[in-house]
PyMOL Python script that loads the backbone (N, CA, C, O; Angstrom):
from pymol import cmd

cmd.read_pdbstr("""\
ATOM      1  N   UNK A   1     -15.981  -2.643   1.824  1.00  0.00           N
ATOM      2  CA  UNK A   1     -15.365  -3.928   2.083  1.00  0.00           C
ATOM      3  C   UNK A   1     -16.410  -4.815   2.764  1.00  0.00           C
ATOM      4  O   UNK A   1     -17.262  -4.449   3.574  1.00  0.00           O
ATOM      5  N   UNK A   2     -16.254  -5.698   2.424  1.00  0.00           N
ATOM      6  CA  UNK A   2     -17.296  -7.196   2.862  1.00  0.00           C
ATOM      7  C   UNK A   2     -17.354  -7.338   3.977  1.00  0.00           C
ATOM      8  O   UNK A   2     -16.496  -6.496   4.240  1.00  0.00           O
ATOM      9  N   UNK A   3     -17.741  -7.819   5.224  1.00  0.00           N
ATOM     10  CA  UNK A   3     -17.888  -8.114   6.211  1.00  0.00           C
ATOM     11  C   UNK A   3     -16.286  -9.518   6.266  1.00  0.00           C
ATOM     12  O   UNK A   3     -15.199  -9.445   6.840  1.00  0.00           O
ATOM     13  N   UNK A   4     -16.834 -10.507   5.478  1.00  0.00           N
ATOM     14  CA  UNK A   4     -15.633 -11.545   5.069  1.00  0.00           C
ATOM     15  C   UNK A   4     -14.222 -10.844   4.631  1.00  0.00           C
ATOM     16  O   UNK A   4     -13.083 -11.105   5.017  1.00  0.00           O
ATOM     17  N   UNK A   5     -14.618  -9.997   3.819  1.00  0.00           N
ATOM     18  CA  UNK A   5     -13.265  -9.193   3.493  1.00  0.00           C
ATOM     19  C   UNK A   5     -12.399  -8.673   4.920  1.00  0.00           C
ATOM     20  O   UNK A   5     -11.192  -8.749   5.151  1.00  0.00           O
ATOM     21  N   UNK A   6     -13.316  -8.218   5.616  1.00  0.00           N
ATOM     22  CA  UNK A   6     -12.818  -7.392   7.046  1.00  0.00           C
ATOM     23  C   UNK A   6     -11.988  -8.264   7.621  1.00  0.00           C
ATOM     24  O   UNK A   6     -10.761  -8.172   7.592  1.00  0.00           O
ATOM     25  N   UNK A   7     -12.741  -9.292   8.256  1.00  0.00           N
ATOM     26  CA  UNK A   7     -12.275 -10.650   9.125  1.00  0.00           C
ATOM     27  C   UNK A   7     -10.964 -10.934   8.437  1.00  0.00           C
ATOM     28  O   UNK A   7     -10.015 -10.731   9.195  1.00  0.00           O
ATOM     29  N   UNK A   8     -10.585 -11.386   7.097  1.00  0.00           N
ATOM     30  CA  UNK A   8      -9.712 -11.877   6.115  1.00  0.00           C
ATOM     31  C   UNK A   8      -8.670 -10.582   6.835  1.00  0.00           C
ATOM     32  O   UNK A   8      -7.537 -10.945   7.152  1.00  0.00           O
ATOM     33  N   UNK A   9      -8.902  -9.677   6.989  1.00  0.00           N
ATOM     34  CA  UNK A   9      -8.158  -8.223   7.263  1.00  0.00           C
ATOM     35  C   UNK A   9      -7.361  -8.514   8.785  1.00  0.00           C
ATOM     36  O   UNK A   9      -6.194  -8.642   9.153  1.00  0.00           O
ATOM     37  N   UNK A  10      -8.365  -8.530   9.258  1.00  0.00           N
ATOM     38  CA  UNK A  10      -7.885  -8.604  10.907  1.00  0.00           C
ATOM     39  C   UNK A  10      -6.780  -9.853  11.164  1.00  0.00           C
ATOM     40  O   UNK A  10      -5.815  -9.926  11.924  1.00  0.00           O
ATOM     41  N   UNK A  11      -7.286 -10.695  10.301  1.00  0.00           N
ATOM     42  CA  UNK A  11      -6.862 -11.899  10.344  1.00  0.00           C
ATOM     43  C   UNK A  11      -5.299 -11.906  10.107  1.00  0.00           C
ATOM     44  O   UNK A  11      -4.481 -12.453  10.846  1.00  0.00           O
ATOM     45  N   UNK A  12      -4.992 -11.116   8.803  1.00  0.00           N
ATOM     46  CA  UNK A  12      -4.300 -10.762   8.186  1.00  0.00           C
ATOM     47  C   UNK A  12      -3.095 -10.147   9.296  1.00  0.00           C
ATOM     48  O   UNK A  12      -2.172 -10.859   9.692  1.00  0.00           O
ATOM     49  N   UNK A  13      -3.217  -9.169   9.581  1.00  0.00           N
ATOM     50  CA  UNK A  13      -3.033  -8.039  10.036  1.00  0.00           C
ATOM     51  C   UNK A  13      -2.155  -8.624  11.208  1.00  0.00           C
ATOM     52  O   UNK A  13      -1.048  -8.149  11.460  1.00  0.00           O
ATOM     53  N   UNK A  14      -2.727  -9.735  11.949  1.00  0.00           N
ATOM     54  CA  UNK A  14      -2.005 -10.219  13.536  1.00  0.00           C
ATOM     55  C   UNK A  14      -0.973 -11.138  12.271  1.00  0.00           C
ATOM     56  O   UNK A  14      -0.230 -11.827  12.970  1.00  0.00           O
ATOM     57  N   UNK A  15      -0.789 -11.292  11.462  1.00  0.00           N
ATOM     58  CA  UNK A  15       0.690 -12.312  10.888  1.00  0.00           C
ATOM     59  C   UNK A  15       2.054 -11.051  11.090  1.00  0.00           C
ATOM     60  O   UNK A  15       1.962  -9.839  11.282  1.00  0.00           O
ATOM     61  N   UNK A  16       2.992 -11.734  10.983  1.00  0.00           N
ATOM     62  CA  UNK A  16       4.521 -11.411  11.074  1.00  0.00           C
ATOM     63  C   UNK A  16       4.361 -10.479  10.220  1.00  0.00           C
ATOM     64  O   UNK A  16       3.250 -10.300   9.721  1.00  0.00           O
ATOM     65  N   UNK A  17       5.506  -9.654   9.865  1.00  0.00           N
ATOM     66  CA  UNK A  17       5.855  -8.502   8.928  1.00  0.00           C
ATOM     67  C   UNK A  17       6.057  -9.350   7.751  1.00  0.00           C
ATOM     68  O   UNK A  17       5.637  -9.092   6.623  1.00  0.00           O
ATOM     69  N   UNK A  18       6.689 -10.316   8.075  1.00  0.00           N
ATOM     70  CA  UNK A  18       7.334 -10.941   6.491  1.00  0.00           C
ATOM     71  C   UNK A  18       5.912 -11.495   6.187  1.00  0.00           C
ATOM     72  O   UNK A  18       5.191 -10.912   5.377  1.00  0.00           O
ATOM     73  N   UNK A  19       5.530 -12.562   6.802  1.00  0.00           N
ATOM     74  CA  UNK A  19       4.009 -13.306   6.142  1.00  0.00           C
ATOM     75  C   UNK A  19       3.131 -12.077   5.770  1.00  0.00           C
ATOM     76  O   UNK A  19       2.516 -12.442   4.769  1.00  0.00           O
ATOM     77  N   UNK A  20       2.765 -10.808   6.073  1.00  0.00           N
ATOM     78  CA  UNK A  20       2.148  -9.815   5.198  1.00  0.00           C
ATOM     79  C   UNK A  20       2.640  -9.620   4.040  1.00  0.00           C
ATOM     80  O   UNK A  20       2.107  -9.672   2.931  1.00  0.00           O
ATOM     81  N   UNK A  21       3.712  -9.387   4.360  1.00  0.00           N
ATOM     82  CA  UNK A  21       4.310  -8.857   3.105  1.00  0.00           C
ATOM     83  C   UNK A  21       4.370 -10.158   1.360  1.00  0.00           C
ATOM     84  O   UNK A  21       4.227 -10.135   0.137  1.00  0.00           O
ATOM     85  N   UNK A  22       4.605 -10.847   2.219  1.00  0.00           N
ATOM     86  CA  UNK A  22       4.492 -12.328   1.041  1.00  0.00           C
ATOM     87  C   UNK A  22       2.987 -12.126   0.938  1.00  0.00           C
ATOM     88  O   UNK A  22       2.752 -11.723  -0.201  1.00  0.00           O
ATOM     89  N   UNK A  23       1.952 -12.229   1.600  1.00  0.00           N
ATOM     90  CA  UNK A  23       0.207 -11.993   1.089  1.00  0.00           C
ATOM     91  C   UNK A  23       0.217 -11.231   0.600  1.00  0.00           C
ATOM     92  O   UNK A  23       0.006 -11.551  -0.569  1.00  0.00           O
ATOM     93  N   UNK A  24       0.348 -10.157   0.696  1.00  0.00           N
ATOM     94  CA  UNK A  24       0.304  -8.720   0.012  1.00  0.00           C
ATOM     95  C   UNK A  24       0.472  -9.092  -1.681  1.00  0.00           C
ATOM     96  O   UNK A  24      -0.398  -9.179  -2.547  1.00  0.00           O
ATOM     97  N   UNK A  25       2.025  -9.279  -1.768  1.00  0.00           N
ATOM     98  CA  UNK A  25       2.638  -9.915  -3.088  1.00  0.00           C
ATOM     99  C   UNK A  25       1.866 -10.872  -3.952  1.00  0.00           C
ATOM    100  O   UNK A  25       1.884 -10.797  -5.181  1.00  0.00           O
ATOM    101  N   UNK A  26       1.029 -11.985  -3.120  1.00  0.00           N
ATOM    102  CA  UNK A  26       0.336 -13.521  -3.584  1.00  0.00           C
ATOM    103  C   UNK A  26      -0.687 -12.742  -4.119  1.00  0.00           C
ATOM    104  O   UNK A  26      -1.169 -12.821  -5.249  1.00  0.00           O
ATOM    105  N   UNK A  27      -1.068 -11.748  -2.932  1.00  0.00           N
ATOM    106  CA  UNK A  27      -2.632 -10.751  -3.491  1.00  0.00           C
ATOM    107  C   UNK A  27      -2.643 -10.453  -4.848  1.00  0.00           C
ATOM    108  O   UNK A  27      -3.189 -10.959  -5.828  1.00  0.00           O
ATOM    109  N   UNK A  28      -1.885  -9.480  -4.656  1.00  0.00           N
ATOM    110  CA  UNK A  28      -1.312  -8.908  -6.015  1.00  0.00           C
ATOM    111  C   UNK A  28      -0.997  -9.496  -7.576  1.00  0.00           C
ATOM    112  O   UNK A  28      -1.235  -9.114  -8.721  1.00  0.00           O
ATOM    113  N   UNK A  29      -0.423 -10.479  -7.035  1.00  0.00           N
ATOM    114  CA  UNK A  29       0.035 -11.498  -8.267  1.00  0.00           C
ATOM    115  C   UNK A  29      -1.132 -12.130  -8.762  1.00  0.00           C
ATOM    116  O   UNK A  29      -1.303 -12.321  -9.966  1.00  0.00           O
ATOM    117  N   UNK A  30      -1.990 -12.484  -7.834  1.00  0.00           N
ATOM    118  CA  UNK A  30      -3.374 -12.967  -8.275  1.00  0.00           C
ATOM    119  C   UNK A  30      -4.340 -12.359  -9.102  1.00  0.00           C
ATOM    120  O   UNK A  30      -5.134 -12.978  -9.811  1.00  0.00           O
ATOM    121  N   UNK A  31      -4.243 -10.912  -8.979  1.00  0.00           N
ATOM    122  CA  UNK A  31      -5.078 -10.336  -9.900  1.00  0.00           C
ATOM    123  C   UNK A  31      -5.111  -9.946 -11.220  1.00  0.00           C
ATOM    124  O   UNK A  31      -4.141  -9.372 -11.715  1.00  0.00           O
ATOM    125  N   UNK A  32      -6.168 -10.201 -11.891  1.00  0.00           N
ATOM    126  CA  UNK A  32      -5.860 -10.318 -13.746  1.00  0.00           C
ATOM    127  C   UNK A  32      -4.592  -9.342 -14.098  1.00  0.00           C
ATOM    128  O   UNK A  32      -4.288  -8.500 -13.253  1.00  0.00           O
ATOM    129  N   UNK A  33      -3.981  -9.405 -15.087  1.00  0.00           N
ATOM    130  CA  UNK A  33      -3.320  -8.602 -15.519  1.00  0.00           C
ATOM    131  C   UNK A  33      -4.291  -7.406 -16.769  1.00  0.00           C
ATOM    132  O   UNK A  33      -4.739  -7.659 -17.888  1.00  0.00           O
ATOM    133  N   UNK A  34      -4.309  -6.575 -16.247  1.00  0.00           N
ATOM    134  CA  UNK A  34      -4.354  -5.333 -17.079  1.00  0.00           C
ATOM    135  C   UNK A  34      -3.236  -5.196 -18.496  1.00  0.00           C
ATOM    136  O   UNK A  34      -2.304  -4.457 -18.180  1.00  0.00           O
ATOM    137  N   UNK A  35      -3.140  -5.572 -19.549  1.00  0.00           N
ATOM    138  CA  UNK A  35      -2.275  -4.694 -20.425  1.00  0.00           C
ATOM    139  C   UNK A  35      -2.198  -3.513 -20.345  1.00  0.00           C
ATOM    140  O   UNK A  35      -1.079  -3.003 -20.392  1.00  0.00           O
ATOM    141  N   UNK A  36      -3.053  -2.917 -20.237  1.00  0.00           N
ATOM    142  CA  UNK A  36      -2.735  -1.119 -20.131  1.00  0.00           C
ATOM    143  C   UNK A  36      -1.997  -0.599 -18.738  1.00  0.00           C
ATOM    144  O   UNK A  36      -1.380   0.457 -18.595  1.00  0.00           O
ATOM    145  N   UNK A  37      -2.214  -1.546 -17.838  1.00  0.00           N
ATOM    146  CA  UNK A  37      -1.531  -0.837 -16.073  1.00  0.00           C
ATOM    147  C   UNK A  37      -0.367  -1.744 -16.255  1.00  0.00           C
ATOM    148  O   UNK A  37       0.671  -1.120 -16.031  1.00  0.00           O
ATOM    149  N   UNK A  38      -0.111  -3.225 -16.641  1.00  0.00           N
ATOM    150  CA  UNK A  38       0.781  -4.095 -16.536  1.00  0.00           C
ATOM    151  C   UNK A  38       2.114  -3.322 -16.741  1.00  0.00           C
ATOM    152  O   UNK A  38       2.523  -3.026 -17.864  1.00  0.00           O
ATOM    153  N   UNK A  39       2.871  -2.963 -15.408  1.00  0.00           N
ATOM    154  CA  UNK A  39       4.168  -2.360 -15.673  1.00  0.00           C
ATOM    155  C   UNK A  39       5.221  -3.422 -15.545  1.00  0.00           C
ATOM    156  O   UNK A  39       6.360  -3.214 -15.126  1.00  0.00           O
ATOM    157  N   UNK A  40       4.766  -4.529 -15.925  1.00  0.00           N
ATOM    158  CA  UNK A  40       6.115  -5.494 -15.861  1.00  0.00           C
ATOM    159  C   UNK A  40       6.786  -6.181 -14.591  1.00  0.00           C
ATOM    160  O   UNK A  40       6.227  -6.212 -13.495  1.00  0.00           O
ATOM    161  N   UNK A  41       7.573  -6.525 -14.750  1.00  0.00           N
ATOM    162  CA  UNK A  41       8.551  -7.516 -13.383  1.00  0.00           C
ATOM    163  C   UNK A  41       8.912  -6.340 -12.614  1.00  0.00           C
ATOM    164  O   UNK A  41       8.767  -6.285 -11.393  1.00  0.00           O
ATOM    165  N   UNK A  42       9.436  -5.290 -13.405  1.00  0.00           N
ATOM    166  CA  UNK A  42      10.484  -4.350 -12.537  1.00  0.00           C
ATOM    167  C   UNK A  42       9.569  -3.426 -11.466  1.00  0.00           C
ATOM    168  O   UNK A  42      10.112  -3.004 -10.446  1.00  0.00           O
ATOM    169  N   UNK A  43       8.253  -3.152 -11.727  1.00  0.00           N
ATOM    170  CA  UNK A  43       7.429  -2.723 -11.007  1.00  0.00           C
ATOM    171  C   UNK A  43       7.151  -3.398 -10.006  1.00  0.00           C
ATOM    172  O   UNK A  43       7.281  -2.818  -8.928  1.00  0.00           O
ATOM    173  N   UNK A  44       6.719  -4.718  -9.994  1.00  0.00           N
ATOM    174  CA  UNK A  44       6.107  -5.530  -9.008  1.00  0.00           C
ATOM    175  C   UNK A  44       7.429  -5.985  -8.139  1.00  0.00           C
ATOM    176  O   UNK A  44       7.179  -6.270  -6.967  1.00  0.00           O
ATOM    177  N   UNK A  45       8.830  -6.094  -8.563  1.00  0.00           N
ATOM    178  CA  UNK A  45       9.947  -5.648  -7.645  1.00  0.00           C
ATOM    179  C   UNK A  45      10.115  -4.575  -6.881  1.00  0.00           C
ATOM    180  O   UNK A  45      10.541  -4.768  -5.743  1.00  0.00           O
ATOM    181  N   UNK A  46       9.879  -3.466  -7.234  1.00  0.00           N
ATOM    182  CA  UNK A  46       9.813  -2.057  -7.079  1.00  0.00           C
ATOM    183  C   UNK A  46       9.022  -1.651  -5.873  1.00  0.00           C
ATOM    184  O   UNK A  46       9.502  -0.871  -5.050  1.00  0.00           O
ATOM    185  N   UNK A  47       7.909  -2.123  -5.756  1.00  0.00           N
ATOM    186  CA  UNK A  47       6.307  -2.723  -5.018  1.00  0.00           C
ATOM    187  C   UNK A  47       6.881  -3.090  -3.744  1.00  0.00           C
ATOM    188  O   UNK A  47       7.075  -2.372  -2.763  1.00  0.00           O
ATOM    189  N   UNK A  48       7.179  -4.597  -3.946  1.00  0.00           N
ATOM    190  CA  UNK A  48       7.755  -5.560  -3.006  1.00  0.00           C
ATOM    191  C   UNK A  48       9.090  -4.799  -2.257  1.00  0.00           C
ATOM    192  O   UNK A  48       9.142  -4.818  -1.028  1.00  0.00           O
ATOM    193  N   UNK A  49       9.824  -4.342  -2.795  1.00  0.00           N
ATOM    194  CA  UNK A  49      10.978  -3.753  -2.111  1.00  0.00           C
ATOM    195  C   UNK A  49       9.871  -2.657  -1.124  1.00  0.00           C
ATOM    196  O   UNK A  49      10.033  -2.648   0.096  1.00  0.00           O
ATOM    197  N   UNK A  50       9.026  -1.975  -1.614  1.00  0.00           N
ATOM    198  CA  UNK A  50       8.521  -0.584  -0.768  1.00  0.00           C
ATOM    199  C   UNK A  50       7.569  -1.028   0.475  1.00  0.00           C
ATOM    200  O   UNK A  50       7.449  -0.528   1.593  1.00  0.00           O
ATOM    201  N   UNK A  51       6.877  -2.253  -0.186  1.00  0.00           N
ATOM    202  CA  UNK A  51       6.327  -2.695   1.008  1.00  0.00           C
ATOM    203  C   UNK A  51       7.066  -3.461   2.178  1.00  0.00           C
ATOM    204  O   UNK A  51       6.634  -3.465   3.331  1.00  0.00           O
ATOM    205  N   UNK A  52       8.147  -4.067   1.802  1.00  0.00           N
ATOM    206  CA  UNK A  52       9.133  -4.868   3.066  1.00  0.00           C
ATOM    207  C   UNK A  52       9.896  -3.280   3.866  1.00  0.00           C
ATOM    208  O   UNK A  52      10.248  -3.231   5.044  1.00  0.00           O
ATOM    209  N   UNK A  53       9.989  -2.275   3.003  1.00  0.00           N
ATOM    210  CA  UNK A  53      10.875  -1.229   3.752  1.00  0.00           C
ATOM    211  C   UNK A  53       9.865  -0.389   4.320  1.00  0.00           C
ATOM    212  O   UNK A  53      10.233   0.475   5.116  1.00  0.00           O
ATOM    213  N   UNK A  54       8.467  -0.521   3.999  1.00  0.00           N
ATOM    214  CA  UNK A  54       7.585   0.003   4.932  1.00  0.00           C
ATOM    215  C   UNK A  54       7.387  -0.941   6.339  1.00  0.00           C
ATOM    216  O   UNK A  54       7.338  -0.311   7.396  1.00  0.00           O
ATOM    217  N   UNK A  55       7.306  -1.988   6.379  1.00  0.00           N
ATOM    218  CA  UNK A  55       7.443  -2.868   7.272  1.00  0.00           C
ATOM    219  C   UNK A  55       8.372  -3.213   7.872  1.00  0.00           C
ATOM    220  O   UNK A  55       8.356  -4.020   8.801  1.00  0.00           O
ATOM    221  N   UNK A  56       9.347  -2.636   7.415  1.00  0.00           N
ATOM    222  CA  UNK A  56      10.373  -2.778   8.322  1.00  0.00           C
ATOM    223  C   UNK A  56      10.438  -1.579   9.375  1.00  0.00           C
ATOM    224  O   UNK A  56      10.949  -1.603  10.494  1.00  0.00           O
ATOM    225  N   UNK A  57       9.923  -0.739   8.863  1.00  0.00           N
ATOM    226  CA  UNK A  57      10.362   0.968   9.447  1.00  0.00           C
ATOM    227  C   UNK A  57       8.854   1.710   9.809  1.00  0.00           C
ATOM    228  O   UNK A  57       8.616   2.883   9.521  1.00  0.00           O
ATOM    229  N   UNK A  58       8.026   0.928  10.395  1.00  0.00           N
ATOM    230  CA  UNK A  58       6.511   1.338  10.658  1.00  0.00           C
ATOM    231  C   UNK A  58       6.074   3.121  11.141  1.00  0.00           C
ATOM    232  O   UNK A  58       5.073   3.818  10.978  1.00  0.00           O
ATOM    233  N   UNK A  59       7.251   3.304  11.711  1.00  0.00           N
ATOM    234  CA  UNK A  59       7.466   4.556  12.228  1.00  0.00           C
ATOM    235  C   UNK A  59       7.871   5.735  11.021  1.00  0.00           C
ATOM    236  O   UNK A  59       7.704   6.949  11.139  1.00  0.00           O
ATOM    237  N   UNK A  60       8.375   5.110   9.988  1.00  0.00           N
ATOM    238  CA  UNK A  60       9.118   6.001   9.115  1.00  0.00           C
ATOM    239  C   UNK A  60       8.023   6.692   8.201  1.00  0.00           C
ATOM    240  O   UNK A  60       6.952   6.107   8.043  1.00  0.00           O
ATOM    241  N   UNK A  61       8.259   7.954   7.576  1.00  0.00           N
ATOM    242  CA  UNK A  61       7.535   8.621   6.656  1.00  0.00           C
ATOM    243  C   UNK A  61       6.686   9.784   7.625  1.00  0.00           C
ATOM    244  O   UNK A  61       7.273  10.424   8.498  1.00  0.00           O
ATOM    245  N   UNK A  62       5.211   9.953   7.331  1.00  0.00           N
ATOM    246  CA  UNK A  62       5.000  11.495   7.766  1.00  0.00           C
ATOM    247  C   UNK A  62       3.415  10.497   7.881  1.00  0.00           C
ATOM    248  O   UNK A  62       3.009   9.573   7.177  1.00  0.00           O
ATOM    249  N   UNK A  63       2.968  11.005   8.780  1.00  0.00           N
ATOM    250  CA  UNK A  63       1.372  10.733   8.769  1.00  0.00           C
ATOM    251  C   UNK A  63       0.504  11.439   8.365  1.00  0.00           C
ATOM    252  O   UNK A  63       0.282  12.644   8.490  1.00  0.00           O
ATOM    253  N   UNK A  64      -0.250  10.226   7.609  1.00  0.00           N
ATOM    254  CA  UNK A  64      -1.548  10.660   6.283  1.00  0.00           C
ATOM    255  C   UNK A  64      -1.970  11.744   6.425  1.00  0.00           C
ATOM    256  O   UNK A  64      -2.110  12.610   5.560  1.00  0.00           O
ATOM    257  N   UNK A  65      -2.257  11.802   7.738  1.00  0.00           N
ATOM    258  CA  UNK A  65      -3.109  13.227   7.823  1.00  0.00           C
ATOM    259  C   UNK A  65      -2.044  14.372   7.873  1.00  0.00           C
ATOM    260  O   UNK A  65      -2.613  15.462   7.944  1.00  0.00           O
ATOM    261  N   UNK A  66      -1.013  14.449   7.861  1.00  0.00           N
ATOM    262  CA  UNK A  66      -0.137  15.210   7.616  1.00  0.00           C
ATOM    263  C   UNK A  66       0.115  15.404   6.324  1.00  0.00           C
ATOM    264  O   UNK A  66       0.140  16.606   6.059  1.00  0.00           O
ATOM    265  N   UNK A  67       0.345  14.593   5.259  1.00  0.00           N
ATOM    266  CA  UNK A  67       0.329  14.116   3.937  1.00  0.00           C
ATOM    267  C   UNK A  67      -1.231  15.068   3.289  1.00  0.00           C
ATOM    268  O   UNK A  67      -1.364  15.766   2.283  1.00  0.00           O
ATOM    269  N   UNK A  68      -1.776  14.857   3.899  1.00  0.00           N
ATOM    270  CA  UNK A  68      -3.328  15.322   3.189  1.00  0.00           C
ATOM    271  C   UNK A  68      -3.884  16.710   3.654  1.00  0.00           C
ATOM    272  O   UNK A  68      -4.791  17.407   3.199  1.00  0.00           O
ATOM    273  N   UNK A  69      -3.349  16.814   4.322  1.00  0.00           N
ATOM    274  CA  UNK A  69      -3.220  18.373   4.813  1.00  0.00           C
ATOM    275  C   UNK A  69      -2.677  19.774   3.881  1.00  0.00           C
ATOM    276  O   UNK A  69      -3.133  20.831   3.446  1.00  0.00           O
ATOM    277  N   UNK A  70      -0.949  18.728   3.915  1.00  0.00           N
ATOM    278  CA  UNK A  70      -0.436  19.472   2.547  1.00  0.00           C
ATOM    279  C   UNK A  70      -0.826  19.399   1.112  1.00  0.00           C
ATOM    280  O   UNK A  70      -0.534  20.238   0.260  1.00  0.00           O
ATOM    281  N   UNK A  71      -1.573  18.222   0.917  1.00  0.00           N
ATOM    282  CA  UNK A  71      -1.514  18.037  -0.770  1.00  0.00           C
ATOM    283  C   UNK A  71      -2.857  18.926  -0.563  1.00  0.00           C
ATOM    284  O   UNK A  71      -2.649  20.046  -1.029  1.00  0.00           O
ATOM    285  N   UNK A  72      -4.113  18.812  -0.044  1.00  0.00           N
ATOM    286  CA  UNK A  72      -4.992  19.550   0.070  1.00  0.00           C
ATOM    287  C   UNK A  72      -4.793  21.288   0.003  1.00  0.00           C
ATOM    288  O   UNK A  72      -5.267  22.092  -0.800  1.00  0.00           O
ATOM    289  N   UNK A  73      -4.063  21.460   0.964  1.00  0.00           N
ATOM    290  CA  UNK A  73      -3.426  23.441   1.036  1.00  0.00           C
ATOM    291  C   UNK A  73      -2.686  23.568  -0.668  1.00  0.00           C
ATOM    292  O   UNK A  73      -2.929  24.428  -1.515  1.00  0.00           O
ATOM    293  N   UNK A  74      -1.865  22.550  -0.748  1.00  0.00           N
ATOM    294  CA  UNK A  74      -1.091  22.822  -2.599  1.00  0.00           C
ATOM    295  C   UNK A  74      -2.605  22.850  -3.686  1.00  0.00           C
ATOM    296  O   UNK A  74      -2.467  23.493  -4.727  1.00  0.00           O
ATOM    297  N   UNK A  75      -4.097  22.122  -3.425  1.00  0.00           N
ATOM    298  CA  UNK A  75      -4.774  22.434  -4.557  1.00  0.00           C
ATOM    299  C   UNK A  75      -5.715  23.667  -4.333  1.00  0.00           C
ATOM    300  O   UNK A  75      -6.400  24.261  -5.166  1.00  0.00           O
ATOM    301  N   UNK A  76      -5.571  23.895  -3.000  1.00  0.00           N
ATOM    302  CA  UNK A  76      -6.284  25.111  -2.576  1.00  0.00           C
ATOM    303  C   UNK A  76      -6.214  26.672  -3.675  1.00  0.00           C
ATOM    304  O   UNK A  76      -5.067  27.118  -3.669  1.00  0.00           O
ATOM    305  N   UNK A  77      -6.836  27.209  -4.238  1.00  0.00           N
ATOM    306  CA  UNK A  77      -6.785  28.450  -4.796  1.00  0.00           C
ATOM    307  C   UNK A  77      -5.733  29.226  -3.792  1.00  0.00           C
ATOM    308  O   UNK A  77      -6.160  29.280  -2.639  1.00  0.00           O
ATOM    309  N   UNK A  78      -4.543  29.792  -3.978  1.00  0.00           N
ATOM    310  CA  UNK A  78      -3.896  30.896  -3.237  1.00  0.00           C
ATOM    311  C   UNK A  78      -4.898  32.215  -3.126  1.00  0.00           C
ATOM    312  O   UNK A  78      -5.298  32.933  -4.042  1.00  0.00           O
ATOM    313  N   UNK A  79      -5.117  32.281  -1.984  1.00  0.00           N
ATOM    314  CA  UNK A  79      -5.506  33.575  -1.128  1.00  0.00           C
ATOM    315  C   UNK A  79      -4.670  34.547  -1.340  1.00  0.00           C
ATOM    316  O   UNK A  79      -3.516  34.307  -0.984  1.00  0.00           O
ATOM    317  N   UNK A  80      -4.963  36.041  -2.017  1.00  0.00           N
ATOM    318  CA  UNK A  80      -4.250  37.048  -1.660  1.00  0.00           C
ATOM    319  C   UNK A  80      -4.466  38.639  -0.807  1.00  0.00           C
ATOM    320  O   UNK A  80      -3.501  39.384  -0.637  1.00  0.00           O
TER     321      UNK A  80
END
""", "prot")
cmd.dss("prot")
cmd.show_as("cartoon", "prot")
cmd.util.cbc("prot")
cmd.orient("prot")
């Protein structure tokens, strides 16, 4: 990430839950469309709903490193 990119970040980052969440979306919407990834309206609804209910609930879910711990031990060869 850019040095400018960073700042844009931090910058970012001190706005409200809702004003992220609308950038996030503007971000998003801004970038070319792919035909091959383009999953349509119902996706980028889908998106938007997960990111406002992540922001709403900052606390909720399991932490990464908890997350990566397990998916890491599941590709691990089983030891016998």
């Amino acid at each position: 990430m850019s040095d400018r990119a960073r700042k844009l970040l931090e910058e970012a980052l001190s706005l409200s839950e809702g004003e992220r969440a609308d950038l996030a979306a503007e971000l998003l919407a801004s970038l070319p469309a792919d035909p091959a990834n383009d999953m349509g309206p119902e996706f980028a609804a889908e998106l938007e709903r997960r990111a406002r209910s992540a922001l709403a609930s900052p606390d909720g879910g399991l932490p990464w490193e908890s997350v990566r711990d397990e998916l890491l031990a599941e590709l691990r060869p089983q030891q016998s």
